[in-house]
Each structure stands twice: as C-alpha cells, then as structure tokens.
C-alpha positions in Angstrom: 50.4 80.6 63.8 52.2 78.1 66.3 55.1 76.2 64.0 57.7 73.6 65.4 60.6 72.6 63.1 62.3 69.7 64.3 64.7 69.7 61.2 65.2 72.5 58.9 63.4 75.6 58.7 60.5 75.0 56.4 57.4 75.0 58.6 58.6 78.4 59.5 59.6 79.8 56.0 55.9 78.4 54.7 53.9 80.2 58.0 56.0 82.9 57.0 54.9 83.0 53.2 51.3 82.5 54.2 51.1 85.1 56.9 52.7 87.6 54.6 49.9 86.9 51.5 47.4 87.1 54.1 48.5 90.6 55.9 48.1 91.8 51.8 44.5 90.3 51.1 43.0 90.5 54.6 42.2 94.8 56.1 43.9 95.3 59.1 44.6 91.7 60.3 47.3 91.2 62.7 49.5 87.7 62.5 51.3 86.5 65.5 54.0 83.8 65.0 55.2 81.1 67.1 58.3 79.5 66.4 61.1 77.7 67.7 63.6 78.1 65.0 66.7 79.7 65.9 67.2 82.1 62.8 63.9 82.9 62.2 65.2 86.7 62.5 67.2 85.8 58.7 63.8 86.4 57.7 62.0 89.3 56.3 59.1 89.6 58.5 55.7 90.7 56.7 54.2 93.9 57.7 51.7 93.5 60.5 53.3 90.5 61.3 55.7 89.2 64.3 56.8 86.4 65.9 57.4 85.3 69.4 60.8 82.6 69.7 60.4 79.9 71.7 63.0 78.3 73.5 64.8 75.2 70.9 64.6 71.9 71.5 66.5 69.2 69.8 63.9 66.1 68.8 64.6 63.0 69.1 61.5 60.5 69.0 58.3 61.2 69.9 57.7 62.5 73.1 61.9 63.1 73.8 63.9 65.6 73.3 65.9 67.8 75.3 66.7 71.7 75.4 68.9 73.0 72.4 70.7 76.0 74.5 69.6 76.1 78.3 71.3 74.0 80.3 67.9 72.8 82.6 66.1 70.2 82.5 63.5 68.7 79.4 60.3 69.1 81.5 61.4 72.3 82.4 62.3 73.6 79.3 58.9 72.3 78.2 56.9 74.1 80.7 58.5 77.3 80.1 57.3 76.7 76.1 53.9 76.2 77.2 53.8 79.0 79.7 55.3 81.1 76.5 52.8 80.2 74.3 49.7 79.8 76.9 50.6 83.7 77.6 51.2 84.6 74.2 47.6 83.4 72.9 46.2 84.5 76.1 47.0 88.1 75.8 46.9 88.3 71.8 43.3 86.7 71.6 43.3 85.2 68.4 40.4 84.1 66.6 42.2 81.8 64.7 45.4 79.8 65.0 46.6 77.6 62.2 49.5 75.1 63.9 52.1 74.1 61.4 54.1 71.2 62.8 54.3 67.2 62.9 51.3 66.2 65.3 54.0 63.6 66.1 56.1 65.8 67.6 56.1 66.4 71.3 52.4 65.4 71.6 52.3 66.6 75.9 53.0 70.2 74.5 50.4 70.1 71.8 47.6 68.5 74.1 48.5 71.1 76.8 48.2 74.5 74.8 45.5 73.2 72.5 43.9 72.0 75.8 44.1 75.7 77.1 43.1 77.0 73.8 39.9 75.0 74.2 39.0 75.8 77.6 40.1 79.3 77.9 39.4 80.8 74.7 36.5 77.7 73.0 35.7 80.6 70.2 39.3 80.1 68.8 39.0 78.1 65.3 42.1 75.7 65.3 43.4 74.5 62.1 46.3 72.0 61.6 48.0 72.3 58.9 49.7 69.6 56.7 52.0 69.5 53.7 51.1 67.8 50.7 52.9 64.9 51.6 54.0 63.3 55.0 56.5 60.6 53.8 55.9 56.9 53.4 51.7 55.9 53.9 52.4 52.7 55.7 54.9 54.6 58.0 52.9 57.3 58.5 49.7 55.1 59.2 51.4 53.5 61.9 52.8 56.1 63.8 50.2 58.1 64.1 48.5 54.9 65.4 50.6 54.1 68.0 51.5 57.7 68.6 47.6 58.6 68.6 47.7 61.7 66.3 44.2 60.6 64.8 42.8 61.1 68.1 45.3 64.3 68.5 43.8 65.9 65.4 40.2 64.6 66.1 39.7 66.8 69.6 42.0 69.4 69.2 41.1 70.7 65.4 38.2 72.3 63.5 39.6 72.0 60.1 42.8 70.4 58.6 44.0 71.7 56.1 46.3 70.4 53.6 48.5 72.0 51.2 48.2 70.1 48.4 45.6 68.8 46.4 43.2 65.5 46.5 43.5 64.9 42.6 47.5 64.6 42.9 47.9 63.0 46.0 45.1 62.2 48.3 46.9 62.0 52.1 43.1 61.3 53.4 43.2 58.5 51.7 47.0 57.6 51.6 47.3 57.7 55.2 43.7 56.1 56.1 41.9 59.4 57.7 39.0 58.4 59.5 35.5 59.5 58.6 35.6 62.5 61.1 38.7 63.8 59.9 38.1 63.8 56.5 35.3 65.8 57.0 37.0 68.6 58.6 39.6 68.6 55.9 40.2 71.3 53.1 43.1 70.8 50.2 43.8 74.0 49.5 46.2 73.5 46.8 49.9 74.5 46.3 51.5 77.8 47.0 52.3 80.1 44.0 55.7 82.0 44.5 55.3 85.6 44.0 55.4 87.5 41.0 59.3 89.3 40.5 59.6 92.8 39.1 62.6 92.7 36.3 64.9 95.2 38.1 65.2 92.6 41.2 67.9 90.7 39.7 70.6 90.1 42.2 73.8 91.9 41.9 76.0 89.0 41.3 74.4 87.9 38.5 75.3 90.5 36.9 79.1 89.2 37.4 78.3 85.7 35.5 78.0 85.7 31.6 74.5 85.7 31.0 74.5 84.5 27.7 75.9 81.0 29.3 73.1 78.9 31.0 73.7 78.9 34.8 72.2 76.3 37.6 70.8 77.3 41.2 71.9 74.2 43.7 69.8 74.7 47.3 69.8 72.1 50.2 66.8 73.8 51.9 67.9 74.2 55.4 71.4 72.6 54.7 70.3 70.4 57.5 70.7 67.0 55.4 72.3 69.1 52.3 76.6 68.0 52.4 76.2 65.8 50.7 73.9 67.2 47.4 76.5 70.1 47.8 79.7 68.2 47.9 78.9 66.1 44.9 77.8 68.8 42.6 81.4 70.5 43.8 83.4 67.6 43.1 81.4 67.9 39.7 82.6 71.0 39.0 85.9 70.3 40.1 86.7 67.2 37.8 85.1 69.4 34.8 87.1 72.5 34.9 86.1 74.8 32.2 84.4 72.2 30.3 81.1 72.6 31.5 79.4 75.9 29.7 77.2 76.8 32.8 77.7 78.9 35.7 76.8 78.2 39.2 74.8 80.0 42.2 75.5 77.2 45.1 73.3 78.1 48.4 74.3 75.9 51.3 71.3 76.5 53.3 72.2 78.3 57.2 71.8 75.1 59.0 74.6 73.3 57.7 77.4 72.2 59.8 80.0 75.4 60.2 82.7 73.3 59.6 81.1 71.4 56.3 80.2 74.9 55.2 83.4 76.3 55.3 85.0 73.4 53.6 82.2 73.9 50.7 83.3 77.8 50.5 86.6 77.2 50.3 86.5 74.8 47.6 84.0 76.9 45.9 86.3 79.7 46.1 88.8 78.0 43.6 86.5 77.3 41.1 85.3 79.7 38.4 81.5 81.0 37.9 80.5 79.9 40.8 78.7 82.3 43.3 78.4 81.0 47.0 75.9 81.6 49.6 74.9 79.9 52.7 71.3 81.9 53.0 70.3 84.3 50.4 67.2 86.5 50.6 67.3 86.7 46.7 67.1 82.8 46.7 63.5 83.4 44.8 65.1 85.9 41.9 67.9 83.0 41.2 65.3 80.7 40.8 63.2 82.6 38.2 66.4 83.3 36.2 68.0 79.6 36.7 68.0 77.8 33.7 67.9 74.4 35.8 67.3 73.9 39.8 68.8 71.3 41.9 67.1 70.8 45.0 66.6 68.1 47.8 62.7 68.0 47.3 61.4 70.4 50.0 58.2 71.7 50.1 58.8 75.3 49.2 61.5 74.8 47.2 59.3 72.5 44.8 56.6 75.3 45.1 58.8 78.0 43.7 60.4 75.4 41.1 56.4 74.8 39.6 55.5 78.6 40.3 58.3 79.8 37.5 58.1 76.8 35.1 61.7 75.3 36.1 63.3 72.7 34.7 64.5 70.2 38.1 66.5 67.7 39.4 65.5 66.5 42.8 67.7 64.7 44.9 65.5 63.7 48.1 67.1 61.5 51.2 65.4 58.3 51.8 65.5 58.7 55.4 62.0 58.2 57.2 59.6 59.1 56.4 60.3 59.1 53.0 58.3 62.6 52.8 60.9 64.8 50.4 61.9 60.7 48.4 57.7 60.5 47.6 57.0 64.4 47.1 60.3 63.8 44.3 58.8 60.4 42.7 55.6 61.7 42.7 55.9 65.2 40.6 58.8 62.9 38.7 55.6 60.7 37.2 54.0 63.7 36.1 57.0 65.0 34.2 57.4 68.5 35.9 61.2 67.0 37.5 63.8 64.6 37.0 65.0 63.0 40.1 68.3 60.9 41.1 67.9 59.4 44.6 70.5 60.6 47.3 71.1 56.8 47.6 71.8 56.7 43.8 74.0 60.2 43.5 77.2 60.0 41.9 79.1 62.5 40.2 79.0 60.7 36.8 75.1 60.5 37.0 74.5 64.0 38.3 76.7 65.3 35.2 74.7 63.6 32.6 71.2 64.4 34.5 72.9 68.1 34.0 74.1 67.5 30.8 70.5 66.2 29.3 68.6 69.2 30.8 70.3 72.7 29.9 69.5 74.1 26.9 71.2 72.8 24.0 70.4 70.4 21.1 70.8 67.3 23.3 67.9 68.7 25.9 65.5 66.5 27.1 62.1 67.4 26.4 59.9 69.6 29.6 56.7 69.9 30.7 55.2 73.1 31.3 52.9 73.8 34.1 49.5 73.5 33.2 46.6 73.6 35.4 46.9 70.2 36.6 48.7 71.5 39.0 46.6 73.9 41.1 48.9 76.4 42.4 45.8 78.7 43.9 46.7 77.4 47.7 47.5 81.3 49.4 44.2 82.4 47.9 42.4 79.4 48.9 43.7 80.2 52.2 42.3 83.8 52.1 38.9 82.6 50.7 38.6 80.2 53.8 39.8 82.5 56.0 36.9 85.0 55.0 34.0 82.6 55.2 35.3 81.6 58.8 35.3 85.3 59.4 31.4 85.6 58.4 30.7 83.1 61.6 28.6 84.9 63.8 31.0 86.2 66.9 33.9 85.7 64.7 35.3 89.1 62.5 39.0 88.6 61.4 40.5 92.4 61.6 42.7 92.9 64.5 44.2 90.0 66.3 43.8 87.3 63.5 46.4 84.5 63.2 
C-alpha cells in the first residue's frame, strides 16, 4: 500500500484500517505500507502488517514541494523516495499494490515507481484508490486536465477503486471519467467502523457523569482544526455551568504546538471537559457520544454513520471543496447537520448543540438504513480474492 498525505493523516489512518480488516479475512497475507507521514508510529499497527517511512515533504502545488526535515535539495530528496520505494517493492514482491494518494500530487514520483512497477514486476495488479469525494467537480475536472491525471490513471492502473458508492455520489460521472477509466473502476462502498466490546470504555469516562449527555469534538489531523476547537471552547467558556453536557475535545497531533497548548490550557479551566490531542480510544468515544462534531473527514464521517451518530460537520471551504461537498452532501440526506467554517460562530454552534442532544427540544434523526452501503472492507476482501483466482496470481505471502 504506497500512501502520501500532503495534509493530515487520513490516507494513512484509512490504508491502515483496510490493511488491518484484510490481515483478519485474507490466510497468511502479508501488507507492506508506504508512507510519508511523520507519526504514523501513533498508530497501532495490524498484525502481519508494517510500514516502511519515507522521507516528508511539504506540498505545495503540483509538482513542488520541498523536503520537510533534511536540509538537501527537492530532487534529491525525491530520488531518495523513489530509490526507497523502488527497493522496497523490489525486494517485497507484491502481487498487489493499492496507492492511496492525490494523483495530483508529485506526478514525477508516481510516473517513476509505477513506471518501475510496470517494467520490472508487469504481474503486479495496481489499484488507485479514491475517496468518495475529491472536492469541487469543476475544480477537480480541470486539474486533472491540465495536470494529466486522466492519462496518469489510464497507464499506470488496472482498477480504480472508489470508496464510496455510485448511487450517492457518482465521481465517474462528477468528475467526467473517460470511457477507459470507468471501466476499470469499482465503488466499493463505505467503510464500517469495527464492532466495540462493552468493557472498552475509556477510563475517563468514567470521571464524567454519565447520566448527563456528553459531545466528542475531533479536527481529524488538527491540521486545519484551531479554529473548530477554539470556537466550541469559547462556547463553553461563555456558558459556564449552563450547558448540561460534558465534553471529550481531541485536537488532532498535527496541530500547531503552540495553538495546542493554548487550547489545553483553557480547557484546563473548564469543567467536564476531557482533553486530548491523539487518542487511540477516539473510536470508543464516538460510539458512547451522544453528538459528534467533526470537520467532515473521511473516516471520521465513516465511524459517525457506522454507530448511528447524531453530527454536526463543520468542513473548510478551502479547495477543493472535498470535506464542504462530503458535509452538504450526507446533510441532504439527513444523516448530519452542518454549519460551514465560513458560517461558525459561537451563537450558531450553541443552538446547532442545543437542537440536537437529547431533550424535548431535539431535532428529529435519521437512522442509518441501507441506503447507505457501509460493506466497503468486505468489498475490498471480495475483490481482493477474485484477483487472487487470476492464473499466476495467489495472494498469501507478500500481498499488499
């Protein structure tokens, strides 16, 4: 699995899910992760999984960008990533690799190691893979023109596959796939959040009064997240005790040190309010929140359907739009409520609050129903099985 994250951390924390599901489902198969994300070791990594950290890069359009930590220069830094990776894939063999990363993004590194994957190892299946939504169609459309990631996906792919599905939001058609590509390309349908044993209830809930409603707040990554975070603070901080909920606030571990500690400190002072910047239980205080706050991120949303949560997304509108359409979209459909960043205040998010926690003033929710097909991981495993039935291909050993 060769990932890139840009921003954030969530084509990383997805791979991650996906190789995990697949370690469980598929005997003996053997997932090797590529990734350039600094804290990928926060995560807990799957059994028969590992992952192999490439130097970072900062992006910054297209084709520039320029080393995150060494102090050499941008091609060299990107031929030491591809000698990395080339060596990696060389020596592991795999017999699938599923690349999870904007095929915008640093186009000379993609062309070169899917280039070597071709010629050096042609029985290789490649698979790009594509959130649900990208951001804004006519945006999209036209940078991938001008940046030729048709062509990009056209000779360097076997399958696309999407994680989303056609009936919601149909990206072939959205962002104007070619004939060719849409041929090659599989929705597999959103990922399902595991299933949580009782007893895993975090410790520190058992420190908030449980009988009182409480609210999860999560900026993803906490890349873009200050300002989510501030305004629900300043919330809570012009309330006092008025407000009969308690809080679990997690910053994400890619915000600013400085914002962060600014955030903790005023958290501090206030009462019922448990503060994180990463939490490995982050899935167990969704399941027991009685409403989630989130920026609109992929796997956040995922998790939010997966345990029938009532939302309130607050998605940037910076471009491309991806987390502002993901929020509108699953808004129409009734599953969330969503206040724009553009449009946050601290009056509105209190009465967005206020309307959606339990009481007699509650708005009305929607429960999941199988509109929303949440079967993606075992889509995933089902495709991965009749690939492995191709003749010279057996997934077992080296897989992923």
């Amino acid at each position: 699995m060769y990932c890139h994250d840009a921003r954030g951390l969530g084509h990383t924390a997805r791979s991650l899910s996906i190789a995990s599901y697949i370690s469980q489902k598929i005997d003996r198969c053997t997932i090797l992760l590529l990734t350039d994300l600094s804290i990928v070791g926060k995560f807990k990594i799957p059994s028969n999984v590992d992952y192999v950290h490439l130097p970072g890069v900062i992006y910054e359009k297209q084709d520039e960008f320029r080393p995150k930590n060494l102090n050499i220069r941008a091609k060299k830094v990107l031929r030491l990533r591809c000698k990395i990776a080339q060596s990696a894939a060389k020596t592991f063999k795999p017999q699938v690799m599923v690349i999870d990363r904007d095929p915008l993004q640093m186009p000379k590194e993609m062309k070169r190691n899917l280039g070597f994957m071709r010629e050096v190892m042609p029985k290789t299946q490649l698979i790009w893979s594509l959130p649900d939504v990208l951001g804004d169609p006519q945006m999209i459309t036209q940078a991938w023109e001008q940046g030729k990631a048709y062509k990009t996906l056209h000779h360097y792919t076997d399958e696309i596959w999407i994680y989303g599905a056609k009936e919601i939001f149909d990206a072939t058609e959205q962002y104007k796939f070619p004939e060719t590509l849409r041929k090659k390309t599989l929705f597999t349908g959103y990922f399902k959040a595991p299933a949580l044993p009782a007893q895993q209830k975090p410790k520190d809930l058992t420190d908030l009064h449980l009988e009182k409603p409480f609210v999860v707040v999560t900026a993803g990554s906490g890349v873009r997240g200050s300002r989510l975070i501030e305004t629900y603070m300043k919330l809570l901080s012009s309330a006092g005790d008025h407000f009969p909920f308690q809080s679990v606030v997690i910053t994400g571990p890619m915000m600013h040190s400085r914002k962060k500690g600014e955030l903790r400190e005023r958290a501090a002072s206030l009462p019922n309010v448990i503060f994180h910047r990463y939490s490995k239980h982050i899935l167990q205080y969704i399941k027991y929140a009685d409403l989630v706050i989130s920026n609109g991120g992929y796997n956040t949303l995922c998790e939010i359907l997966s345990y029938n949560k009532k939302a309130i997304l607050i998605p940037d509108a910076e471009p491309p739009q991806e987390h502002l359409l993901r929020a509108q979209i699953f808004h129409q459909l009734g599953y969330v409520d969503l206040l724009p960043m553009n449009q946050l205040t601290v009056e509105k998010l209190g009465e967005k609050i206020s309307a959606l926690l339990p009481g007699p003033a509650a708005l009305p929710f929607r429960k999941m129903n199988s509109e929303i097909p949440m079967n993606g991981l075992d889509r995933i495993v089902e495709r991965l099985n009749q690939i492995s039935e191709k003749p010279n291909l057996k997934i077992k050993k080296n897989a992923i």
